[in-house]
Phi, psi and omega in degrees: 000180219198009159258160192304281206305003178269351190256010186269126205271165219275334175289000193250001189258328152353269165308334154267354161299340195274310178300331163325289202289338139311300175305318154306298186245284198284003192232033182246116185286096138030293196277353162295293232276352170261323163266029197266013185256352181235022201180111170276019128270343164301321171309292172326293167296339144326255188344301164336280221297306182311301176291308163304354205251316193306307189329316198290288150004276184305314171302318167297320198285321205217065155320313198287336199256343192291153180193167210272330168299325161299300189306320167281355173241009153276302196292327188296297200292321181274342155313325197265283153358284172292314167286341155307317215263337168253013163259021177248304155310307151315308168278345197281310195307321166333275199292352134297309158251049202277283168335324182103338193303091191272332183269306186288351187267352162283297199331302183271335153338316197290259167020298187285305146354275196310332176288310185272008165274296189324297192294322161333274168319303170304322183300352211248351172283346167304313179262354175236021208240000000 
């Protein structure tokens, strides 16, 4: 591939898949992922929680590439990213399954996934590539 993101070896999407998906889900508290869709501040604090545990993460797995500089403009872009992209998702999904819609409300999950992978990724060839 002839794109940045194509030069990224498969153990390392690996691995931000994973800090996503830790950071994301096992380090998100039950009373974030039901309010943070109605209160940015519950959003905000998702996010906090989200963003120290990648940063922290990011900072072990790719010790050998880290510097204080990286690690702050990992925290910025992913602070800033992930909450844009889940105070848009979070209310779309609310009202989906407010609704019962149950198949779009996997859809824009999917969606919403699919966006913090994207950024994920584009952040970390930006900062290591």
């Amino acid at each position: 591939m002839d794109s940045i993101l194509g030069n990224i070896p498969i153990v390392i999407c690996l691995m931000i898949l994973f800090t996503h998906w830790v950071s994301d889900f096992i380090c998100q508290t039950h009373e974030m992922s039901i309010k943070k869709s109605k209160s940015n501040i519950w959003l905000t604090k998702h996010v906090m929680v989200y963003t120290a545990v990648t940063t922290i993460m990011w900072g072990v797995l790719f010790a050998y590439e880290s510097g204080f500089e990286k690690g702050l403009i990992l925290a910025g872009v992913t602070f800033i990213t992930h909450w844009i992209t889940d105070y848009f998702t979070s209310r779309w999904t609310s009202k989906l399954y407010a609704k019962g819609d149950i198949h779009n409300f996997f859809v824009v999950v999917g969606l919403d996934q699919f966006i913090h992978y994207t950024t994920l990724l584009g952040t970390y060839s930006f900062l290591y590539l």
